[in-house]
C-alpha positions in Angstrom: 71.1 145.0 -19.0 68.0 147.1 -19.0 67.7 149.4 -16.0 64.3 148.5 -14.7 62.4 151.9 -14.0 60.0 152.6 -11.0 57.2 154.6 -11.1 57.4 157.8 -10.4 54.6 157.7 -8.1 56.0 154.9 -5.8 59.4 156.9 -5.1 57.4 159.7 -4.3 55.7 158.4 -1.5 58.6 155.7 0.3 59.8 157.2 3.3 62.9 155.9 6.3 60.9 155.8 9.7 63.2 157.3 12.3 64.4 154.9 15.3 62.8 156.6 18.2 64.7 155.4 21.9 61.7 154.6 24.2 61.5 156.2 27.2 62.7 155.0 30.7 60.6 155.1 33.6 62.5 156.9 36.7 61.6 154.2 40.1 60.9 156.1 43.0 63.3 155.8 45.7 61.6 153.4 48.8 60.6 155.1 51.6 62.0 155.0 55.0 60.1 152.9 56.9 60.0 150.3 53.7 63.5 150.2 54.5 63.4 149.8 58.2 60.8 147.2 58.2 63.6 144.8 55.5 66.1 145.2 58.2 64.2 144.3 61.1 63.2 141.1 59.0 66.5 140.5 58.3 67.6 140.4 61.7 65.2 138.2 62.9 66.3 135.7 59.9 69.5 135.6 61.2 68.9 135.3 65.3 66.4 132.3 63.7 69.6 130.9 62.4 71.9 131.4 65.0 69.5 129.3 67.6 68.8 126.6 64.6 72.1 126.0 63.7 73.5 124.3 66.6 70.4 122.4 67.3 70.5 121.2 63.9 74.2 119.7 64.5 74.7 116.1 65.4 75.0 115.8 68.9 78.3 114.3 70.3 79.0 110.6 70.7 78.9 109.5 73.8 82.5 107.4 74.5 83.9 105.7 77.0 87.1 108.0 78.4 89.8 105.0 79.1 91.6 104.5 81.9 90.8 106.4 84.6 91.8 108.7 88.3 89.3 108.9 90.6 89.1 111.5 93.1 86.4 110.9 95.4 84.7 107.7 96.8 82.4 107.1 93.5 82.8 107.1 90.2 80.2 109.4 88.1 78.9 108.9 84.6 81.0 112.1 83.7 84.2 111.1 84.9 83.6 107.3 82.9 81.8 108.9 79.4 82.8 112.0 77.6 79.9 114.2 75.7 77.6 112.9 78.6 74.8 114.9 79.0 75.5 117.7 81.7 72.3 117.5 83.3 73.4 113.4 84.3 77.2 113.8 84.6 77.4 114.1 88.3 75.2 110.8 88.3 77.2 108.0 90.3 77.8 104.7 88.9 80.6 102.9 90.6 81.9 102.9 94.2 85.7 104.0 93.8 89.0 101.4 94.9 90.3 102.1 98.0 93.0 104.9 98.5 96.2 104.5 96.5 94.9 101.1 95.1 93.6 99.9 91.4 90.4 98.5 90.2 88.9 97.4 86.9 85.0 98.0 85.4 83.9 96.0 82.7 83.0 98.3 79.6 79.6 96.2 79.3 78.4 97.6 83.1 79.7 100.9 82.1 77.3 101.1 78.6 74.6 99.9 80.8 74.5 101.8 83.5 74.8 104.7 81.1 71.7 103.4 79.4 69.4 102.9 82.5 70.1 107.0 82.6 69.2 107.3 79.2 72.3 107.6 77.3 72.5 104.7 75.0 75.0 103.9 72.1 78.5 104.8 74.2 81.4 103.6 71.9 83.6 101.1 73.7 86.8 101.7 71.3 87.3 98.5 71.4 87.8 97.6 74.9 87.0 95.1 77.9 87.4 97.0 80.4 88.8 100.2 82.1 91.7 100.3 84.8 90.4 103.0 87.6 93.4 104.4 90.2 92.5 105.5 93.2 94.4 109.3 93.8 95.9 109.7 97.6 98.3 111.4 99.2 100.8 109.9 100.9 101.9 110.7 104.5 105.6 109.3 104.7 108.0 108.6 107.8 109.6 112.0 107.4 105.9 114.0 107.4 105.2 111.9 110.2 108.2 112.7 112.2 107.6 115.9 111.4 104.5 116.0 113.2 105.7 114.1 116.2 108.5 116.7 116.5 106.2 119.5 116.8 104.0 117.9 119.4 107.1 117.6 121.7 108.4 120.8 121.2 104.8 122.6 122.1 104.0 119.7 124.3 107.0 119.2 126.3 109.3 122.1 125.3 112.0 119.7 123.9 114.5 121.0 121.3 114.1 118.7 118.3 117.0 120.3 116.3 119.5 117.6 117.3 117.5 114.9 117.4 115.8 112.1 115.3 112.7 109.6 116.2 113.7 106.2 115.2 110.0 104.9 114.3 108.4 101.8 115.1 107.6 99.5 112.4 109.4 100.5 109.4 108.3 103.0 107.0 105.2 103.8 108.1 102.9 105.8 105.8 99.4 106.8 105.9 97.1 107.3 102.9 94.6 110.6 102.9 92.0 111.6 100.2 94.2 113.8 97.7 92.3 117.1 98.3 93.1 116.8 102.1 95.9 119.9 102.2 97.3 121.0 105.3 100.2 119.3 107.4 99.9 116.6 109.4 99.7 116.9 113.5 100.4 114.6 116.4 97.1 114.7 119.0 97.1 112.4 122.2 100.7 112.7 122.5 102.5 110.9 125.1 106.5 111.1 126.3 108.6 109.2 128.8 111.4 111.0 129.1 113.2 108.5 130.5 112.7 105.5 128.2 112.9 108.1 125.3 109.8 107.3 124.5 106.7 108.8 122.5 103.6 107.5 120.8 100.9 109.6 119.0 98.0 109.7 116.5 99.1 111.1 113.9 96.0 112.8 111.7 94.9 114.9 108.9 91.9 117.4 108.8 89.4 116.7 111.4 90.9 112.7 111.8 89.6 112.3 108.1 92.8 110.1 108.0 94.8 109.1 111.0 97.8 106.7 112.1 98.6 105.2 115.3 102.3 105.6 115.2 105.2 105.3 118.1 109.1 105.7 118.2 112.2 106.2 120.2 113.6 109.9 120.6 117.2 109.5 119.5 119.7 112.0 120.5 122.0 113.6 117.8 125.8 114.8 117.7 127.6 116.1 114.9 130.6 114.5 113.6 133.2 114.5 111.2 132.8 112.1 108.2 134.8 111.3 105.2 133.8 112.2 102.2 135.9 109.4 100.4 138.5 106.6 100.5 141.9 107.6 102.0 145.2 105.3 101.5 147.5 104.8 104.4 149.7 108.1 104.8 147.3 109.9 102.4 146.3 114.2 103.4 143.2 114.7 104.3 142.6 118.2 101.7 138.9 120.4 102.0 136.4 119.3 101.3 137.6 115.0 102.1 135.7 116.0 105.5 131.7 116.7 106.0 129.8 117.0 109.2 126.7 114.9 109.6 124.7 113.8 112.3 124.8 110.6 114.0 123.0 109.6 117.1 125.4 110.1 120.2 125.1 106.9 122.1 127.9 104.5 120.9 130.0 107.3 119.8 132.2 107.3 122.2 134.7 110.1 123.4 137.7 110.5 120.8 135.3 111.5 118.0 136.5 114.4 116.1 133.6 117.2 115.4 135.2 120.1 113.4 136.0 120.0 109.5 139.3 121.7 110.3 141.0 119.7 112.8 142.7 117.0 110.5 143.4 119.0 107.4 146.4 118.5 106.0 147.3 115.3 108.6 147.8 112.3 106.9 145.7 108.9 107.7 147.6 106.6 109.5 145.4 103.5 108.4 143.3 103.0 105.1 140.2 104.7 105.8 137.0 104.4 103.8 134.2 106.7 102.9 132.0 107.2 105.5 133.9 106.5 108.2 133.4 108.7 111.7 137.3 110.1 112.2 138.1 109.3 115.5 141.4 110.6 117.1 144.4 108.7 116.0 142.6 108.0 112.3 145.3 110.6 111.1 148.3 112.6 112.2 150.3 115.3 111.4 152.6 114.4 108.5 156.4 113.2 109.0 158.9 116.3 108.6 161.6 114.1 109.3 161.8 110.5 107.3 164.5 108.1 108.5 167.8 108.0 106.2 167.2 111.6 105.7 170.0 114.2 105.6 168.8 116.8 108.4 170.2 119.6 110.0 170.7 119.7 113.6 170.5 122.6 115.4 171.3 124.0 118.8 170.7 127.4 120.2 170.5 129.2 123.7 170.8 133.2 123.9 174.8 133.6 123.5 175.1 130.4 121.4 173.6 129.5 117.9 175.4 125.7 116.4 174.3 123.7 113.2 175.5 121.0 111.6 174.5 118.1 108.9 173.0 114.5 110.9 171.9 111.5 109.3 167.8 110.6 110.8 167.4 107.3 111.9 163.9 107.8 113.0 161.2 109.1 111.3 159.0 111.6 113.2 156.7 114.5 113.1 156.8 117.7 114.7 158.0 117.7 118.2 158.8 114.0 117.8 162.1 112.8 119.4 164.4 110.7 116.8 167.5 109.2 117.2 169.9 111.8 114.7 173.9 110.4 113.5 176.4 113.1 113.6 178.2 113.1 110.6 181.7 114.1 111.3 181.7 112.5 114.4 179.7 109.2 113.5 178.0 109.5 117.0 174.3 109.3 118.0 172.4 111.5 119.4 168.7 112.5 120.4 167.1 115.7 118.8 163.7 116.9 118.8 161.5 117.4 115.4 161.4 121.2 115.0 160.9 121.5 111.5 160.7 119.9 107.6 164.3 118.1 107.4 165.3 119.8 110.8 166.3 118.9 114.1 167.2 120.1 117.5 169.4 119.0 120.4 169.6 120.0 124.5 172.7 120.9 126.1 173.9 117.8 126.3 174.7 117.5 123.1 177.2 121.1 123.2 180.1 119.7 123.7 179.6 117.5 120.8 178.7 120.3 118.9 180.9 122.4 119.7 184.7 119.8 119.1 182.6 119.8 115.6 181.9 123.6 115.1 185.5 124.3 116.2 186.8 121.2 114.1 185.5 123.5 111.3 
């Protein structure tokens, strides 16, 4: 191929044009108070937020709470609709049952009453009604004797430790608003001392809630109980015996009082629990039982004499049996003095003595 030739001319006057980086401009830096006045803006856009937000949120519901307690005499819109408005909570709607009883309210009422306040739209869940208890608080027999007790021993400087007021009526209780603390007092108090008598109103607060109540002072003792069931012959061991206190008339005499007396004596009929032991409910045990082999004793200061006897008695200590000498077959009286052991008078020596020399 045939190089093509350029002009001399044209090569002469070509030329590269440099690349030439333009030229940044330097931004001046913003003054102080530009930089002051964007925070303050910025502030107030977000304080502007804080106080929109939550008044741009749905607002609860209202809904019916359910069941129900009531505490006081009426029933509010608050205590029947949660996410009611606080400004109408403490509105009443419904008078409350009496103390410690139950009521029902129709769900229907409940929406409308809640609408003649303005609060429409209060969701049901479902139900009819609503069951509304009544809170009390109770004033039993025992609070009440309680009371009466103290107004005899301020009034009439009686010692109520051992004693008990059998109460008129049975179980008598008294119902007071829930929130009525304190304990209860007798006022108007009245006691015959000879019919045993007293009578009292019984009240709470300033007579917020009172009781008419009356009952006989009953005198205590205490006595000695078992604790279980005890077979003929059977020891009485700790803890069979507890002390508890039972009024005194009708007791009688022979009671026994102490939790020590009868240990280890035997019961000399069956015996159930709860039984008041009584003298003659149990006895020392048998040391001597009849066919035993015993030992018979005699002894005065210069003579001491034992041989072997035959019981034909059973008895306990100090008990006088009827004892068969062995060698001599005879029969004699000796006195319980001991397990398996017996003692004679003198006039069982010469006896005694034929045998201790026949030996």
């Amino acid at each position: 191929m045939t190089p093509v030739a350029f002009p001399v001319s044209l090569l002469a006057e070509t030329s590269l044009t440099p690349i030439v980086q333009p030229t940044r401009r330097r931004v001046a830096p913003p003054a102080p108070g530009m930089v002051l006045r964007a925070v303050l803006a910025l502030a107030v856009v977000l304080i502007l937020g804080a106080v929109a937000l939550p008044a741009m949120a749905a607002t609860p519901t209202p809904r019916l709470r359910g069941d129900v307690t009531a505490r006081n005499d009426v029933l509010t819109l608050g205590d029947l609709v949660e996410n009611a408005p606080p400004a109408l909570s403490d509105r009443p709607l419904f008078r409350a049952p009496a103390l410690g009883s139950t009521g029902t309210i129709q769900t229907r009422r409940i929406a409308e009453a809640a609408s003649a306040l303005g609060v429409a739209g209060v969701e049901t869940g479902g139900r009819v009604q609503i069951a509304v208890q009544r809170a009390a608080r109770r004033v039993g027999p025992a609070e009440i004797e309680a009371a009466l007790k103290r107004g005899l021993e301020t009034g009439y400087g009686l010692d109520t430790a051992m004693t008990t007021i059998r109460l008129d009526n049975e179980a008598p209780s008294m119902l007071a608003p829930i929130d009525l603390a304190g304990q209860a007092s007798a006022v108007d108090l009245v006691y015959d001392a000879r019919a045993h008598r007293v009578s009292a109103l019984v009240s709470l607060g300033d007579r917020q809630a009172s009781l008419r109540v009356s009952g006989v002072v009953v005198e205590l003792r205490e006595v000695a109980v078992l604790a279980r069931n005890l077979n003929r012959g059977e020891a009485l061991r700790e803890g069979d015996v507890t002390l508890e206190k039972r009024p005194r008339d009708g007791l009688g005499g022979d009671v026994q009082a102490s939790l020590s007396a009868a240990l280890g004596e035997v019961a000399q009929r069956p015996l159930s629990a709860g039984t008041v032991l009584r003298e003659g409910d149990t006895a020392p045990p048998d040391l001597v039982s009849r066919g035993e082999t015993v030992t018979i004793v005699y002894a005065t200061p210069g003579i001491s004499l034992s041989m072997r006897g035959l019981a034909n008695d059973s008895g306990r200590m100090g008990a006088v049996v009827n004892v068969v000498n062995v060698a001599s077959k005879k029969v004699l009286q000796a006195t319980v003095v001991g397990p398996g052991k017996v003692s004679v008078g003198p006039n069982g020596v010469p006896q005694l003595q034929a045998n201790a020399l026949a030996r």
